[in-house]
C-alpha positions as CSV (number, residue, x, y, z in Angstrom):
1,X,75.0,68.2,30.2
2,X,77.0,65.4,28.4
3,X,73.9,64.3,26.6
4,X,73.5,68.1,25.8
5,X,76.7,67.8,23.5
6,X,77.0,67.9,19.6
7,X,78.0,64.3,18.6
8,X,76.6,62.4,21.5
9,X,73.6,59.8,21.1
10,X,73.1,58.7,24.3
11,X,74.8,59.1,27.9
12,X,73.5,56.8,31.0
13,X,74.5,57.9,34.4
14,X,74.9,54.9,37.2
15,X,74.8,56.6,40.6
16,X,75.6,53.8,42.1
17,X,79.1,53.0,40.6
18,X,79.3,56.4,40.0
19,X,79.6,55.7,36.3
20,X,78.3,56.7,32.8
21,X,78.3,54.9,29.9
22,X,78.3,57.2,26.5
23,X,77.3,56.5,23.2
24,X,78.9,59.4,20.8
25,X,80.6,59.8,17.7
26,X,84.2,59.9,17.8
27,X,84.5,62.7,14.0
28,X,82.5,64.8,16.4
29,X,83.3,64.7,20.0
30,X,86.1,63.3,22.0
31,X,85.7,62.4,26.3
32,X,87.7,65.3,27.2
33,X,84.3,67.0,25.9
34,X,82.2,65.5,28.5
35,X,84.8,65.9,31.3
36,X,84.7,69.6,30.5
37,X,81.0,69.8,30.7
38,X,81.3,68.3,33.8
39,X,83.9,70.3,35.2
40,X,81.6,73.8,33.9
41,X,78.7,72.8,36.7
42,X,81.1,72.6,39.6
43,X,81.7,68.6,39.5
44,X,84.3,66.7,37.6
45,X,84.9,63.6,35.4
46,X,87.9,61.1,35.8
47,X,88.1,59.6,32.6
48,X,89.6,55.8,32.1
49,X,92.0,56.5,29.6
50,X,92.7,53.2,28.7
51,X,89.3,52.0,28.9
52,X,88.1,54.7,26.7
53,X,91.3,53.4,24.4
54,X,89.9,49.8,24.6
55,X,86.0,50.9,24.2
56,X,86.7,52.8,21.3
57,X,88.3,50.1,19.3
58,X,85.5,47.3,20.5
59,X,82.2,49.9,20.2
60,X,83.3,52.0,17.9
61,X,82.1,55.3,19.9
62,X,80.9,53.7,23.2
63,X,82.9,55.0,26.0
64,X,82.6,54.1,29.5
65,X,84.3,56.6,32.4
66,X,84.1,57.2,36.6
């Protein structure tokens, strides 16, 4: 579903730290996106604010929430 998004390149799931890592453009999309399209199939996203914060300055559109 988060992969499905407009703006997103790329988006791993990690089962076992119940992660994903995403690749997206920042002009395009923004994480409160992906926790939305989470939240739509009956399951939701916590999202690391500051991490994403920190991630977006570093990768430049690589975001990394549980």
């Amino acid at each position: 579903m988060i992969n499905a998004q407009p703006g997103v390149d790329k988006a791993e799931v990690n089962y076992a730290t119940q992660s994903v890592k995403v690749s997206y453009h920042p002009a395009q999309i923004q994480p409160s996106a992906f926790q939305k399209a989470v939240q739509a199939i009956g399951y939701d996203l916590i999202l690391d604010v500051e991490m994403v914060r920190k991630n977006r300055k570093k990768y430049s559109g690589t975001t990394i929430m549980r």
